[in-house]
N, CA, C and O atoms as a MOPAC input file, in Angstrom:
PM7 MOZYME 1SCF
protein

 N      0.82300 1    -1.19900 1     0.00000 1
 C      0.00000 1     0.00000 1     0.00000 1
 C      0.86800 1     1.26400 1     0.00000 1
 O      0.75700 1     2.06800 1    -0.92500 1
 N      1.84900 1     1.49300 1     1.15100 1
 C      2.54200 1     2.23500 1     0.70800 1
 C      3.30200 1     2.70300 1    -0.13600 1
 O      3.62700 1     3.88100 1     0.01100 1
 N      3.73600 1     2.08700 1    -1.07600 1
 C      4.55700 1     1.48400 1    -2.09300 1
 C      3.41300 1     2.21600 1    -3.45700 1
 O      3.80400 1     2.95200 1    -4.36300 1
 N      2.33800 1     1.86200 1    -3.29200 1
 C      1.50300 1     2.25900 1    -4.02000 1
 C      0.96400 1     4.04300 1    -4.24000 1
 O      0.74400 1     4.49200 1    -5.36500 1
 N      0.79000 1     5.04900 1    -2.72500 1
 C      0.78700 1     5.85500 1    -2.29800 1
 C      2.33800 1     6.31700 1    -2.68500 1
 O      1.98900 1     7.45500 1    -3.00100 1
 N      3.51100 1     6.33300 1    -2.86900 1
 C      4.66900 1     7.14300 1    -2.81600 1
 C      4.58700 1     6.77200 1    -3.75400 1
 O      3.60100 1     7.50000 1    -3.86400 1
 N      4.67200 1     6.03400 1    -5.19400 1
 C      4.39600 1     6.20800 1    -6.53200 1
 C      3.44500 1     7.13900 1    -6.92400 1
 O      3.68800 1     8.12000 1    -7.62700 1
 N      2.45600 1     6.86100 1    -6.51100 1
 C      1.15800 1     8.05500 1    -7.10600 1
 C      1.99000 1     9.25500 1    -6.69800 1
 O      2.35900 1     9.78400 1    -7.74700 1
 N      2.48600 1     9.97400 1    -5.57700 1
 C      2.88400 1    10.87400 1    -5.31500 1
 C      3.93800 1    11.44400 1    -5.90700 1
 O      4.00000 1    12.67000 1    -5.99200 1
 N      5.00200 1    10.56100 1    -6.44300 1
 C      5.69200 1    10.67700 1    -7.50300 1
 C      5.38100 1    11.30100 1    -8.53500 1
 O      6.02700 1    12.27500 1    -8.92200 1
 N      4.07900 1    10.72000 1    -9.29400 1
 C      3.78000 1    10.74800 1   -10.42700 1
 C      3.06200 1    11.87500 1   -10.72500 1
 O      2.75900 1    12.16500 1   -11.88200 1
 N      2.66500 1    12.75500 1    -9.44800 1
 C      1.83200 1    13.52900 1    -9.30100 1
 C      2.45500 1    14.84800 1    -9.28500 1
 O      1.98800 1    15.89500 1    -9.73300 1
 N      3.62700 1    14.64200 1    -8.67800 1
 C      4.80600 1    15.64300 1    -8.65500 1
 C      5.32900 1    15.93400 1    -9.74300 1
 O      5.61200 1    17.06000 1   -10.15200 1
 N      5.50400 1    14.75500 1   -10.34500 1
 C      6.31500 1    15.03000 1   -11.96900 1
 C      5.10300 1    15.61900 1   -12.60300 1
 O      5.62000 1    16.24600 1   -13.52800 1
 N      4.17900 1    15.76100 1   -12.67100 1
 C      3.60700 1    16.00400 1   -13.56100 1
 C      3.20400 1    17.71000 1   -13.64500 1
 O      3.20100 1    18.54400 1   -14.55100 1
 N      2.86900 1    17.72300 1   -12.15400 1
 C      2.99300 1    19.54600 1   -11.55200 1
 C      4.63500 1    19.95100 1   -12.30800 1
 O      4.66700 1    20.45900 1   -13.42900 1
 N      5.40700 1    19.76900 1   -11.83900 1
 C      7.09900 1    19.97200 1   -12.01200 1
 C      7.09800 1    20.74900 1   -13.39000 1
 O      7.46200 1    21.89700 1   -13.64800 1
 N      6.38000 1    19.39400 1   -14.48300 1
 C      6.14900 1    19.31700 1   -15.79100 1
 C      5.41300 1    20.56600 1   -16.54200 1
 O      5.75600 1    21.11800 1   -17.58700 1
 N      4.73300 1    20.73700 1   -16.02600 1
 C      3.10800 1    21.71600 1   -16.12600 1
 C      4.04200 1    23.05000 1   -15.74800 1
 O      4.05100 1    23.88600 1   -16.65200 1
 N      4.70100 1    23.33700 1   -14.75600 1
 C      5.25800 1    24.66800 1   -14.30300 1
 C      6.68600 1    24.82400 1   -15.05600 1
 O      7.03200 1    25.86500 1   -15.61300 1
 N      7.22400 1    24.01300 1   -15.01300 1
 C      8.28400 1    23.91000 1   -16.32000 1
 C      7.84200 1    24.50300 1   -17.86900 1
 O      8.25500 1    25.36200 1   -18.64900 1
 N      6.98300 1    23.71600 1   -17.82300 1
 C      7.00400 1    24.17300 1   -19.67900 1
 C      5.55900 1    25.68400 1   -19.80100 1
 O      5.22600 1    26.22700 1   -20.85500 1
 N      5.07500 1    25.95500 1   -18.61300 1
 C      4.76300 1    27.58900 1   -18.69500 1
 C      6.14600 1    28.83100 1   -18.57400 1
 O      6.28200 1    29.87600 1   -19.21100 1
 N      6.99100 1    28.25700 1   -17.56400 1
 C      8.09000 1    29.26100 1   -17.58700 1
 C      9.08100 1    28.99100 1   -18.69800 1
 O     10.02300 1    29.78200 1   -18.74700 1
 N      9.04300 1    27.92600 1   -19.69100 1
 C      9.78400 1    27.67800 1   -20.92600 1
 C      8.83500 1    28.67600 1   -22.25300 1
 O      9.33000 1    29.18300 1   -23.26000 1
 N      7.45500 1    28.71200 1   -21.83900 1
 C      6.56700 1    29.31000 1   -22.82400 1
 C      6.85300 1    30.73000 1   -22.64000 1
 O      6.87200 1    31.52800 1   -23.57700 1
 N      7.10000 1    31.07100 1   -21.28300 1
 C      6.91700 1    32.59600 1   -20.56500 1
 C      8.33400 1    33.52300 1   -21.95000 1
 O      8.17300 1    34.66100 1   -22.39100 1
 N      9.42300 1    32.69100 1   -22.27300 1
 C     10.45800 1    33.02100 1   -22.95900 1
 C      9.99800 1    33.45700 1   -24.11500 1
 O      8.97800 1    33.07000 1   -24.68500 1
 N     10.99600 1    34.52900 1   -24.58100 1
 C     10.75600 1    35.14100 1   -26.09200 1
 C     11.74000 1    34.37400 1   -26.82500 1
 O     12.87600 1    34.16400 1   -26.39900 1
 N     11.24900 1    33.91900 1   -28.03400 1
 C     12.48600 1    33.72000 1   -28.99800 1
 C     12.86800 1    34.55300 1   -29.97000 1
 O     12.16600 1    35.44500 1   -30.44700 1
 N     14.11700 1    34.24800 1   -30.32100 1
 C     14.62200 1    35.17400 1   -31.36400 1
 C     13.71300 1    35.28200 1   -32.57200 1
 O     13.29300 1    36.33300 1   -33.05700 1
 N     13.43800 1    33.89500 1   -33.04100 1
 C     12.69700 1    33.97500 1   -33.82500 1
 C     10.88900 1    34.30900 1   -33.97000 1
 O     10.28400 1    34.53000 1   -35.01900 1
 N     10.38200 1    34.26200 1   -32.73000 1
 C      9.17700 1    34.80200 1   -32.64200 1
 C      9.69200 1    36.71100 1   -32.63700 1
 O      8.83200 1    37.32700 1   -33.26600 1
 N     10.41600 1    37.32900 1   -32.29300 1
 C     10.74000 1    38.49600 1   -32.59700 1
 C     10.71500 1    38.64400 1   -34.15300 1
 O      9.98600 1    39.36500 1   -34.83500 1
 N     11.77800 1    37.70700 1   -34.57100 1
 C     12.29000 1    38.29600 1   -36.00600 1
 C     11.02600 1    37.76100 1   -36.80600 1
 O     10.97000 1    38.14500 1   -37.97400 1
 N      9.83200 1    36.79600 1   -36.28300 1
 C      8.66600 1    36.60200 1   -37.22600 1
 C      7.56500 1    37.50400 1   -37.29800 1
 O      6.83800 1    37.58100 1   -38.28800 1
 N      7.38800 1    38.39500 1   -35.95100 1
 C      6.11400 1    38.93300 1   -36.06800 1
 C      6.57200 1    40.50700 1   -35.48800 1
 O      5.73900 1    41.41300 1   -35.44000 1
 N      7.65700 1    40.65500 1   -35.16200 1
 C      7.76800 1    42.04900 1   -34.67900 1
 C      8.30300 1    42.88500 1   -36.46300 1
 O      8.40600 1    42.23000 1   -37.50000 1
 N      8.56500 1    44.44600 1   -36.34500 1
 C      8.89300 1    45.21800 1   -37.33900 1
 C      9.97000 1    45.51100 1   -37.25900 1
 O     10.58800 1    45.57300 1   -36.19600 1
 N     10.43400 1    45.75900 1   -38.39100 1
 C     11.98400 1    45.53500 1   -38.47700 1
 C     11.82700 1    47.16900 1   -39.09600 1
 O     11.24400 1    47.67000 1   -40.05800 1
 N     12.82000 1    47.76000 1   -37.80100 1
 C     13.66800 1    49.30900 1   -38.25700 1
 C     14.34500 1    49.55500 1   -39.03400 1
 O     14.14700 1    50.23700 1   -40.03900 1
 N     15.38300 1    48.96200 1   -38.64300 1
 C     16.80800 1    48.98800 1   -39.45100 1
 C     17.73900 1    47.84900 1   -39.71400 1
 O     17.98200 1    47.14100 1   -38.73700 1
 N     18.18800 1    47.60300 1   -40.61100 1
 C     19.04800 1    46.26300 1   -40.94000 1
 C     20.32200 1    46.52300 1   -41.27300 1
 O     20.35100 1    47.58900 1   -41.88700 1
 N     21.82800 1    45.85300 1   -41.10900 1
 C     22.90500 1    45.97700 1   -41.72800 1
 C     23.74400 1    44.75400 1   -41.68500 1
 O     23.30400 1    43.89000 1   -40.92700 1
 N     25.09000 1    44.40100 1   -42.45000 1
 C     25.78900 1    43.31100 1   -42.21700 1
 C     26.90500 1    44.54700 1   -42.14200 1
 O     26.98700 1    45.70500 1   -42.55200 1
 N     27.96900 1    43.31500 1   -41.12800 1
 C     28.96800 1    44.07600 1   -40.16900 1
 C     29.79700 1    43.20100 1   -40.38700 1
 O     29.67600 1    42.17300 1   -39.72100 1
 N     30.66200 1    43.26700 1   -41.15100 1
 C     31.95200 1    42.14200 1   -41.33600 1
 C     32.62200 1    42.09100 1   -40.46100 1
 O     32.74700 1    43.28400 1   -40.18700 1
 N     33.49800 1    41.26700 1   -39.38600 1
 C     34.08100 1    41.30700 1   -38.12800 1
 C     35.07700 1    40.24400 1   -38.36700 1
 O     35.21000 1    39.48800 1   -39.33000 1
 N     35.91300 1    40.38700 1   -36.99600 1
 C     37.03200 1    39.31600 1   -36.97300 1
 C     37.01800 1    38.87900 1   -35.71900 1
 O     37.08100 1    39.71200 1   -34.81600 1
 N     36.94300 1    37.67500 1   -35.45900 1
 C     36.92300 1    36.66800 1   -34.10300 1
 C     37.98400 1    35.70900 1   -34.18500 1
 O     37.75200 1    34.80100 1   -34.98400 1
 N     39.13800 1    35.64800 1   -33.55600 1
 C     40.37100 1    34.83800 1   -33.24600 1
 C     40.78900 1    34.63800 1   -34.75000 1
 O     40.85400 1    33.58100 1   -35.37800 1
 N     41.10800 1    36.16900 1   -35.24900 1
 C     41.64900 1    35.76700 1   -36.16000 1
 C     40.73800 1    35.45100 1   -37.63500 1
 O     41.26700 1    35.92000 1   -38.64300 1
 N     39.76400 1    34.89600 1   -37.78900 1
 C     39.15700 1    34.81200 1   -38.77400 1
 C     37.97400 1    35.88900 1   -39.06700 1
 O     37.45500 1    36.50400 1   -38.13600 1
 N     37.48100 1    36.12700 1   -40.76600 1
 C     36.80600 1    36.93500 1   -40.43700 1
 C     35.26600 1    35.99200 1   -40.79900 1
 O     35.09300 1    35.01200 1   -41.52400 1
 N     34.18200 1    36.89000 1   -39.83000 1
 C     32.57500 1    36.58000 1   -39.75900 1
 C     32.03300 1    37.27300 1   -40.03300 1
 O     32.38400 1    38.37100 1   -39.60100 1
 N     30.61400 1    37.24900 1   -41.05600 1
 C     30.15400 1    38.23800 1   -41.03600 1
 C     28.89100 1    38.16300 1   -40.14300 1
 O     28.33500 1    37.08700 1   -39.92500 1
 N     28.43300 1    39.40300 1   -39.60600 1
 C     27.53500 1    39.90500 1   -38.29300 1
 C     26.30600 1    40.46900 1   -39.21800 1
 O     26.65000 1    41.13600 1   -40.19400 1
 N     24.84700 1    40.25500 1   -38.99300 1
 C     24.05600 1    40.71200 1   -39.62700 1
 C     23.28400 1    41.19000 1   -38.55200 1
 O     22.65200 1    40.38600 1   -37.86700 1
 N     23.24000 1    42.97300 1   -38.20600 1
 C     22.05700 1    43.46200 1   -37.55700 1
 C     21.24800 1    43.97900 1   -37.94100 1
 O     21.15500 1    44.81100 1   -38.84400 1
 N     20.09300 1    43.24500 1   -36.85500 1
 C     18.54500 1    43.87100 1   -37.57700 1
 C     17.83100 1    44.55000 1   -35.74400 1
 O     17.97700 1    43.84800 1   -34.74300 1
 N     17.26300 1    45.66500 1   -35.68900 1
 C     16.94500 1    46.59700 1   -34.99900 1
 C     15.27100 1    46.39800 1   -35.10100 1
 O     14.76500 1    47.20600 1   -35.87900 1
 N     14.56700 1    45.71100 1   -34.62600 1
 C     12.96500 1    45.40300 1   -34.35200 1
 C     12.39900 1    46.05500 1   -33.17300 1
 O     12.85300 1    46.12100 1   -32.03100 1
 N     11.35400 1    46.50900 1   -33.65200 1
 C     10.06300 1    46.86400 1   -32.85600 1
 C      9.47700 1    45.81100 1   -32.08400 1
 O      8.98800 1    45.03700 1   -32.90800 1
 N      9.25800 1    45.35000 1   -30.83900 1
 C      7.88500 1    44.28300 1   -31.07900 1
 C      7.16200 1    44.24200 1   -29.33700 1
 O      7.46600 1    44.85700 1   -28.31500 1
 N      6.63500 1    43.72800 1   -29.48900 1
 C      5.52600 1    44.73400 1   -28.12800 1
 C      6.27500 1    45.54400 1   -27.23000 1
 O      6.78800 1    45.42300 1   -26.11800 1
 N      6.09800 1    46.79400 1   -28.49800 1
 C      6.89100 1    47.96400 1   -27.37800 1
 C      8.49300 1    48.04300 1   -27.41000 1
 O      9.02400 1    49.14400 1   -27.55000 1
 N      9.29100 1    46.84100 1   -27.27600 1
 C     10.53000 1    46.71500 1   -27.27700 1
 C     11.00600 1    47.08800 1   -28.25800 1
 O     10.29500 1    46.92200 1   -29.24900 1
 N     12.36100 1    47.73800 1   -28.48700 1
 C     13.01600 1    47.79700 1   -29.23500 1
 C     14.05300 1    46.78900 1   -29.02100 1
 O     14.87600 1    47.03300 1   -28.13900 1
 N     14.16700 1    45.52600 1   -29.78200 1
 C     15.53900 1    44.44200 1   -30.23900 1
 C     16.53700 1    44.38300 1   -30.89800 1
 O     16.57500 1    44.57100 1   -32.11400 1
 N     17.51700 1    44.10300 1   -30.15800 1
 C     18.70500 1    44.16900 1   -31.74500 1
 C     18.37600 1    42.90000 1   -31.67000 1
 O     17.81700 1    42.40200 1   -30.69300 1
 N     18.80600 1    42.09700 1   -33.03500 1
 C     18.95900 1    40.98200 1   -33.03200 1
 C     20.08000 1    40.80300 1   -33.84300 1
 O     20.30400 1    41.29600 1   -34.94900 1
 N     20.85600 1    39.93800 1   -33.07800 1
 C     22.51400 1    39.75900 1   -34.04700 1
 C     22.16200 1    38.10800 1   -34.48500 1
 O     21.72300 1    37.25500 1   -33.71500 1
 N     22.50900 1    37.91600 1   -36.03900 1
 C     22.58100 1    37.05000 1   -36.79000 1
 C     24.02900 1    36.98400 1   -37.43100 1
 O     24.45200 1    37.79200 1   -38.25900 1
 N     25.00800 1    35.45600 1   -36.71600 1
 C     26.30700 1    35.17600 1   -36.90700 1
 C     26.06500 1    34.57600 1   -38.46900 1
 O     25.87200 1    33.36900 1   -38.62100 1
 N     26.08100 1    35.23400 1   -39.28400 1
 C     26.06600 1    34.06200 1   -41.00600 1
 C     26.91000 1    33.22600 1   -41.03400 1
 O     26.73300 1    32.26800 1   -41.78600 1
 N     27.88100 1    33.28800 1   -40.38300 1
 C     28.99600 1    32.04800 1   -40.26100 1
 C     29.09800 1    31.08800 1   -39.38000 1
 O     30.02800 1    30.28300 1   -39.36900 1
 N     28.26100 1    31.09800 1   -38.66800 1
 C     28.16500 1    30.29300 1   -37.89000 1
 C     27.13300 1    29.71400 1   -37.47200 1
 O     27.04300 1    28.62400 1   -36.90700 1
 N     25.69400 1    31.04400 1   -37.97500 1
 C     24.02100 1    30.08000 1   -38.21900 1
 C     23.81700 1    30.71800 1   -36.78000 1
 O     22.61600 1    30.60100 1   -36.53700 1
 N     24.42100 1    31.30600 1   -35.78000 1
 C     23.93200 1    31.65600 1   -34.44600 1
 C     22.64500 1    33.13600 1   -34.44100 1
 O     22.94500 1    34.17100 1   -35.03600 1
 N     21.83600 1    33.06100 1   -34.00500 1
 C     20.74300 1    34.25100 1   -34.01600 1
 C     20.82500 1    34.21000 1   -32.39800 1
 O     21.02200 1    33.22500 1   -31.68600 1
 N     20.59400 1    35.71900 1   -31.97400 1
 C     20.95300 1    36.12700 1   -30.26200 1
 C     19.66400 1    37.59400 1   -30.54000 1
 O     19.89100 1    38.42200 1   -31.42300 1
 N     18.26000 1    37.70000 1   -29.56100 1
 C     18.25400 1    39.12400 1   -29.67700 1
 C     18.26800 1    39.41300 1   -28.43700 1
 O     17.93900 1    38.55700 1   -27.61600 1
 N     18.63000 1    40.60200 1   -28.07400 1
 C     18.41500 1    41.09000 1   -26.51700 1
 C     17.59900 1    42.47200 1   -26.79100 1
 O     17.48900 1    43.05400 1   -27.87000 1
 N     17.06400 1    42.83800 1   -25.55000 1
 C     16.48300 1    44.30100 1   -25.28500 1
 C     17.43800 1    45.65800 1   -25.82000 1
 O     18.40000 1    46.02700 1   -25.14700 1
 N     17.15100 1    46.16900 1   -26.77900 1
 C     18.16400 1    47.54100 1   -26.54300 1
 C     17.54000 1    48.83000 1   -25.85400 1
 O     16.54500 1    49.43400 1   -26.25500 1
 N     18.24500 1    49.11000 1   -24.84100 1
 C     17.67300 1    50.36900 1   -24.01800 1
 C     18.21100 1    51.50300 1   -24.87000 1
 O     17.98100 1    52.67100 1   -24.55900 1

């Protein structure tokens, strides 16, 4: 019986855990929900050099609820990053 009771309780836990996990995973912005539905200000590519080699840097400057985003796109490397610009 007990055995039975600390499983259910288990299972009951994981599942809350689960449920509050993937609202604060939803709560997140992605880069790409920015760069899909917000407005794009201004755009440029920024040729750069990192240890020596060169990358090119593609910024794009978005609107999107309210925020203003940069969003940096590495073309050489496929990396997309946006943060808040104050």
């Amino acid at each position: 019986m007990t055995k039975t009771i600390t499983k259910s309780l288990k299972h009951t836990l994981l599942t809350i855990s689960l449920i509050v996990g993937a609202t604060v995973v939803s709560a997140e912005i992605k880069a790409g929900e920015i760069l899909g539905t917000g407005k794009v200000i201004n755009q440029f590519d920024q040729p750069s050099k990192r240890n020596g080699k060169l990358i090119l840097i593609h910024r794009i400057y978005v609107d999107y609820q309210s925020n203003l985003y940069e969003c940096i796109i590495n073309k050489t490397e496929g990396n997309i990053k946006c943060v808040v610009n104050d």
